[in-house]
NUPAZA-886709 format. One record per atom (N, C-alpha, C): residue in one letter; x, y, z. Coordinates in pm, whole numbers, plus 50000, padded with zeros to 5 digits. Example, Ala and Ser with C-alpha at 12.3 -4.5 7.8 and 13.67 -1.06 7.14 Angstrom:
2
a513194943150780/a512304955050780/a513204967050780/s512854977550708/s513674989450714/s512905000350787/
! end
This chain:
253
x500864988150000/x500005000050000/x500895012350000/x500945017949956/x501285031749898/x500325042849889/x500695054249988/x500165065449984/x500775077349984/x501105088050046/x501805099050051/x502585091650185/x504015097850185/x504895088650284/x504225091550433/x503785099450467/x503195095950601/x501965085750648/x502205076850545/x501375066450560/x502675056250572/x503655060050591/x504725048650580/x504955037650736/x504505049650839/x504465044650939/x502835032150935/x501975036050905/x500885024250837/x501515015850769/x502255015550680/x502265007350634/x503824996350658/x504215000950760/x505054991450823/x504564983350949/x503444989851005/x502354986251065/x501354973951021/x500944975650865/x500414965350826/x501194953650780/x502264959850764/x503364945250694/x503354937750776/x503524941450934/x503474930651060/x502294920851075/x501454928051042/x499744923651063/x499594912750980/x500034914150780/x500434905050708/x501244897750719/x501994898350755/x503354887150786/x502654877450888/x502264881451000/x501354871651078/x500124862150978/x499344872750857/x499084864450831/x499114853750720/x500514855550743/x501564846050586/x501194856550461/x500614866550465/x499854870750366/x501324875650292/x502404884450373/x503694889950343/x504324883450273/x504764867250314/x505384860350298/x505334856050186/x503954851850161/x503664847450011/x503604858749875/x503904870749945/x503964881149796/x505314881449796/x505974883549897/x507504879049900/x507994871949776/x507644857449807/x508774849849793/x507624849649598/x506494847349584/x506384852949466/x506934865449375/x507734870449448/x508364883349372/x509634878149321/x510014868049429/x511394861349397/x511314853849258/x510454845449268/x510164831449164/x509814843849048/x509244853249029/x508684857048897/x510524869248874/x510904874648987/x512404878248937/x513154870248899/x513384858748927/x514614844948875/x513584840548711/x512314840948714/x511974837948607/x512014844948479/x512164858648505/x512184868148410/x513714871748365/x514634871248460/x516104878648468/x517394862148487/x516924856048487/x518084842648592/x518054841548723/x518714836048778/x518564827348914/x519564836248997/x520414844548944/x521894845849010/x521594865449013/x521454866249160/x521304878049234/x522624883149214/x523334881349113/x524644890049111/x524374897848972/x524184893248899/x523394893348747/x522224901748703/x520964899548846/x519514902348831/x519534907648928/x519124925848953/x519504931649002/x517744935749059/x516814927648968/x515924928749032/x515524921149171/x516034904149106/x516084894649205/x516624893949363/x518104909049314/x518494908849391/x517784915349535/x517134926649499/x516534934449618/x515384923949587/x514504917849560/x513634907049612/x513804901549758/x515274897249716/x515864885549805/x516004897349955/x516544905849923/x517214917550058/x515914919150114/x514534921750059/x513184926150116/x513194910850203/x512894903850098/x512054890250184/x512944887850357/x514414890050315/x515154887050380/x514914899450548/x514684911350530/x514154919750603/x513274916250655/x512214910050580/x511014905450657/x511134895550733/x512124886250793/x512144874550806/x511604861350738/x511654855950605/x511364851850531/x513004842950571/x512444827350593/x513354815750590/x514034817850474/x515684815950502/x516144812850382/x515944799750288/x515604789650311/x515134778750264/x513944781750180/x513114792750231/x511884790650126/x512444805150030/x513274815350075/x513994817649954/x514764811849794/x515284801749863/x516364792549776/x515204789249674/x514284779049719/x513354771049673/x512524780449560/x512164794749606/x511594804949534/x512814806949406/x513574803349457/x514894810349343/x514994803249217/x514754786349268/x514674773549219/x513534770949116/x512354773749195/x511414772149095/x511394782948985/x511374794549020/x511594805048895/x512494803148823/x513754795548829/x514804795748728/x514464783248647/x513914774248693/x513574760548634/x514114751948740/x515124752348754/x516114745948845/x514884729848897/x514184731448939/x513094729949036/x511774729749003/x511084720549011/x509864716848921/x508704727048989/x507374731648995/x506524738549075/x505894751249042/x506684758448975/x506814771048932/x505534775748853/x504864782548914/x503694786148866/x503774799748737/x503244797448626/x503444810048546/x502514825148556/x503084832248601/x502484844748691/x502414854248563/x501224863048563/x501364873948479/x501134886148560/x501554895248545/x501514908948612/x500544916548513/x499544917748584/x498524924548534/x497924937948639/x497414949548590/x497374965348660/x496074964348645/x495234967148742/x494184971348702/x493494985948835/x492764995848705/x492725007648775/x491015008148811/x491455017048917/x489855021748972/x489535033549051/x488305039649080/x488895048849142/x487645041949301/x488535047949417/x488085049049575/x487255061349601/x486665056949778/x485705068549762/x486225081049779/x485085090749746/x486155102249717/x486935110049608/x486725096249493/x487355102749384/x488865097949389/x489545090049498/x490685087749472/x491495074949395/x492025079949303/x492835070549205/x493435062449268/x493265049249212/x493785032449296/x494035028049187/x495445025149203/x495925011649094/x496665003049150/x496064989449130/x496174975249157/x497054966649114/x497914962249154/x498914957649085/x498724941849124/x498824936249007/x498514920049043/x499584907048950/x499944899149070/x500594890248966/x500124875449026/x499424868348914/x498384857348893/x498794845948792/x498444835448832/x498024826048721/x496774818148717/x495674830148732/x494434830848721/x493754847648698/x493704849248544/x493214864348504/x491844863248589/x490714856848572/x489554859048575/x489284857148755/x490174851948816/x489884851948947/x490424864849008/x491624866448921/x492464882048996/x491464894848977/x490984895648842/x489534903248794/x488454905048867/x487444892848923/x486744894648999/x487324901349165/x488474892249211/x488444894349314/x488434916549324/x489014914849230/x489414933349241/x488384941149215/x487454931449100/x486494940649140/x485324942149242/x485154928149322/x484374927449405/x484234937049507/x485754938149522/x486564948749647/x486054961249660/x486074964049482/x485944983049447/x484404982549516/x483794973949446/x482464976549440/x481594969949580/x482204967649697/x481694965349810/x482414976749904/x483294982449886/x483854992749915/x483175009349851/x482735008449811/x482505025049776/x483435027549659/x483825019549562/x484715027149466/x484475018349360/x484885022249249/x484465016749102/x485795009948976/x485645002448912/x486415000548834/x486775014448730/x488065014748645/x487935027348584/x488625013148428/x488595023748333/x489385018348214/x490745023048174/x491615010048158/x492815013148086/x493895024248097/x494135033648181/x494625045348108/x494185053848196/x492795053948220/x492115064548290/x492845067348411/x493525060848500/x494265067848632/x495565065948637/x495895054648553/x497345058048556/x498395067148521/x498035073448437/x498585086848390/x498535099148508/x497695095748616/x498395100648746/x499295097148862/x500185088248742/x500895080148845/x502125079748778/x503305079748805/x504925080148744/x505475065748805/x506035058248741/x507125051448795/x508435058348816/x508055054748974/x509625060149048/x510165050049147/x511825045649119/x512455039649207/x512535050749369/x512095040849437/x512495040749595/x512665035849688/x513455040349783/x514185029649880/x513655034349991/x513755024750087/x513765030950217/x514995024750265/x515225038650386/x516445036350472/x516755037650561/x516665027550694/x516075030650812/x517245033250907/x516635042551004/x516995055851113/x518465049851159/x519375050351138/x520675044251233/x521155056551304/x522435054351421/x522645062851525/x523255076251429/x522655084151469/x523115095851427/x522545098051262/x522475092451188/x522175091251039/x521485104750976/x522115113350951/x520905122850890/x520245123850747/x519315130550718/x519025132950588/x519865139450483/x521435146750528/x522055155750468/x523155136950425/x523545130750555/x524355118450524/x523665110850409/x522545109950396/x521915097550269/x522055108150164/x521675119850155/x520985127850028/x522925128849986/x524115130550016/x525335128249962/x525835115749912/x525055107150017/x525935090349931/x524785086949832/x523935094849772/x522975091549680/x522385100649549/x523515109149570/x523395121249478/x523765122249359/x525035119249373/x525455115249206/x525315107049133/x524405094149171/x523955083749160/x522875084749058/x522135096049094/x520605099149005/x519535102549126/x519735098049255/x518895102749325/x518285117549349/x517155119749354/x516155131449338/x515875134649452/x515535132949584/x514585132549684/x515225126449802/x515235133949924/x514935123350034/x514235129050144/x513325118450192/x512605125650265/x512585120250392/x512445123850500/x512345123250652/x511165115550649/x510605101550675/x509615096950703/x509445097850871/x510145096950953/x509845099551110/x510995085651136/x510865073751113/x511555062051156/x512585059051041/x512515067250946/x513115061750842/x513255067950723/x514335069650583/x514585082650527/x513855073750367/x513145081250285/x512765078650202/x513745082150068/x514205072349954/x515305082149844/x514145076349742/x513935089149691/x513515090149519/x514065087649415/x514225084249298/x514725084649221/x514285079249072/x514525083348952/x513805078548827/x513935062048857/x513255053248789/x513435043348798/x514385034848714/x514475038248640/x515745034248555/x517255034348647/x517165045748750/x518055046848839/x518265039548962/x517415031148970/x516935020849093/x518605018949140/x519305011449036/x520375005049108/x521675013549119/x521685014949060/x522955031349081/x522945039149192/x521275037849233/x521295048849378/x521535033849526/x520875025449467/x521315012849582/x522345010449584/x522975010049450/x524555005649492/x525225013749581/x524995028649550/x525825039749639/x525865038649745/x524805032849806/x524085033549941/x524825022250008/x525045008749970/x526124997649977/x527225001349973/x527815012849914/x529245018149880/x529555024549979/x528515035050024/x529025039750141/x528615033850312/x528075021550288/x527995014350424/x526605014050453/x525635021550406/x524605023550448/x523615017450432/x522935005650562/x521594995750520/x520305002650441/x519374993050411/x518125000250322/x517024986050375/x516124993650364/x515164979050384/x514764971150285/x513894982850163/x513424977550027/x514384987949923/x514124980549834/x514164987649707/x513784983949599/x512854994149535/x511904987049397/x511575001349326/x510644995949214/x510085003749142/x508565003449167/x507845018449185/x506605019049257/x506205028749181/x504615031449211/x504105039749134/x503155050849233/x504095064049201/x504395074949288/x503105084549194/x502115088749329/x500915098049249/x501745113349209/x501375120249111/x501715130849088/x501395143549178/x500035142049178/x499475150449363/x498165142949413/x498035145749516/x497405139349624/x496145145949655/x494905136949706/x493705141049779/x493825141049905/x493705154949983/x493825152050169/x492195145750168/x492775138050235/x491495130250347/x491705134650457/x489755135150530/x489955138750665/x489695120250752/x489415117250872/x489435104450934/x488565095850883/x487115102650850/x486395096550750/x486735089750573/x487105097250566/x487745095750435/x489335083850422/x490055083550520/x491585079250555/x490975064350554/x489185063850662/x488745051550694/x488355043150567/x487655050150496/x487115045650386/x488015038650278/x488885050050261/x490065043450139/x490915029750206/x491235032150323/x492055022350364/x491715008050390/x489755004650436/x489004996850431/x488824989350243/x489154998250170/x488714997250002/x490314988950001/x491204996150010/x492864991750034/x493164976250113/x492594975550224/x492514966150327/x491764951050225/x490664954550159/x489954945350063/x490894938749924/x491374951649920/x492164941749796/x493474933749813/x494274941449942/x495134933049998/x494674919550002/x493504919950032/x492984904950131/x493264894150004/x493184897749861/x493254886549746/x495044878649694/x495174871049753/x496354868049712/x496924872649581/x496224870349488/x496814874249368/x497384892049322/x496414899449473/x497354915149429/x498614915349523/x499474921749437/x500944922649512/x500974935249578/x500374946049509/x500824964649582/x499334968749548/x499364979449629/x497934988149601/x498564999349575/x498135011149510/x499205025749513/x497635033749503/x497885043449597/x496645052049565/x496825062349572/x496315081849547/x496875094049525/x495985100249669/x496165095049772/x495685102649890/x496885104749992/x496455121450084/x497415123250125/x496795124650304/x497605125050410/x496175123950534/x497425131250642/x496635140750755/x497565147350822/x497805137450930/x498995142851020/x499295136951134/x498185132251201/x497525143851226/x496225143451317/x495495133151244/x495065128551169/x494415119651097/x494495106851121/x495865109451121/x496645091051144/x497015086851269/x496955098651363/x496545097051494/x495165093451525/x494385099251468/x493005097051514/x492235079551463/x493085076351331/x492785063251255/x493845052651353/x495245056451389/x495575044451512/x494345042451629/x494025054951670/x493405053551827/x491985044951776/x491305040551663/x490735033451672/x490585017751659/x491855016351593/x492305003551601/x492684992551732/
! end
């Protein structure tokens, strides 16, 4: 789930919630099997595979069911399910743009399930085109808080690299960057010593709808629904929500 970064603290929040309920685990190590399937087996090579492996590995994700993920996507290893990555857009209540990112080897089940979601939720399917064009692919990392670490220390070991952006999430520093630049700005970050949690290519809204608690509830319940389908991997949506907001949406949980 993806929103404006002060949802970042949410959404390290929900990763826990998923991980309990294997839900993490299994988009995980599917990211792995469809990176070794697309690029090779060898995280020295596949630079996608490689931050696969560093996420799952963050999450606590067994190395054994890594390997095995590595295995079946390369062939190596019989099992390997053929996944297609399929987007599908809609908009939430409110008017806010949601795009669905799904990787399946079942179109018509990934289809319904997404749309069941929109449409028991308050929000609608859209066509083709219609919301994504409010959305950029942009590489970003996160890079979490170490002793002393500032935003001036990352925004130098990531600058000449191609990096654009970094931003103060509260626990942790956010780096922007075109996506084409994904690995140039990770490598730097390895060069100069410095851990990262993820790193990928995501799809960053151009500007944002503030929601007030009503609104934060609604989208995130619409958000919360499509998570629930195995077959979607990310949700990305163009809402933005104040402190106070996300204070007021913890205290009811």
């Amino acid at each position: 789930m993806s929103g404006h970064s002060k949802w970042a603290t949410t959404k390290h929040k929900k990763a826990a919630i998923d991980a309990k309920r294997g839900k993490l685990f299994a988009r995980l190590i599917k990211n792995i099997e469809v990176a070794a399937r697309t690029g090779g087996g060898d995280p020295a090579g596949n630079p996608t595979l490689f931050d696969a492996i560093q996420k799952a590995k963050k999450n606590s994700v067994p190395a054994d069911n890594i390997d095995r993920a590595v295995k079946r996507g390369s062939g190596v290893e019989a099992g390997g399910a053929d996944y297609q990555n399929i987007m599908y857009e809609g908009y939430g209540p409110g008017g806010i743009a949601v795009l669905v990112e799904c990787l399946t080897d079942n179109r018509n089940r990934a289809a319904s399930d997404v749309r069941v979601a929109f449409t028991r939720n308050g929000g609608s399917m859209a066509d083709p085109g219609s919301v994504s064009y409010l959305f950029s692919r942009r590489g970003v990392i996160v890079v979490p808080k170490a002793d002393g670490l500032t935003e001036d220390d990352v925004l130098m070991a990531v600058l000449d690299a191609g990096a654009e952006e970094v931003e103060d999430l509260g626990e942790a520093f956010e780096v922007q960057c075109e996506a084409t630049d994904l690995v140039a700005v990770r490598t730097a970050l390895q060069d100069a010593g410095l851990d990262y949690d993820s790193a990928e290519v995501q799809f960053v809204p151009a500007t944002q709808i503030e929601v007030d608690v009503d609104g934060a509830r609604r989208i995130m319940k619409l958000i919360d629904a499509l998570e629930d389908s195995d077959d979607v991997q990310n949700v990305f949506a163009n809402f933005d929500a104040s402190d106070e907001v996300m204070a007021a949406l913890d205290d009811e949980d």
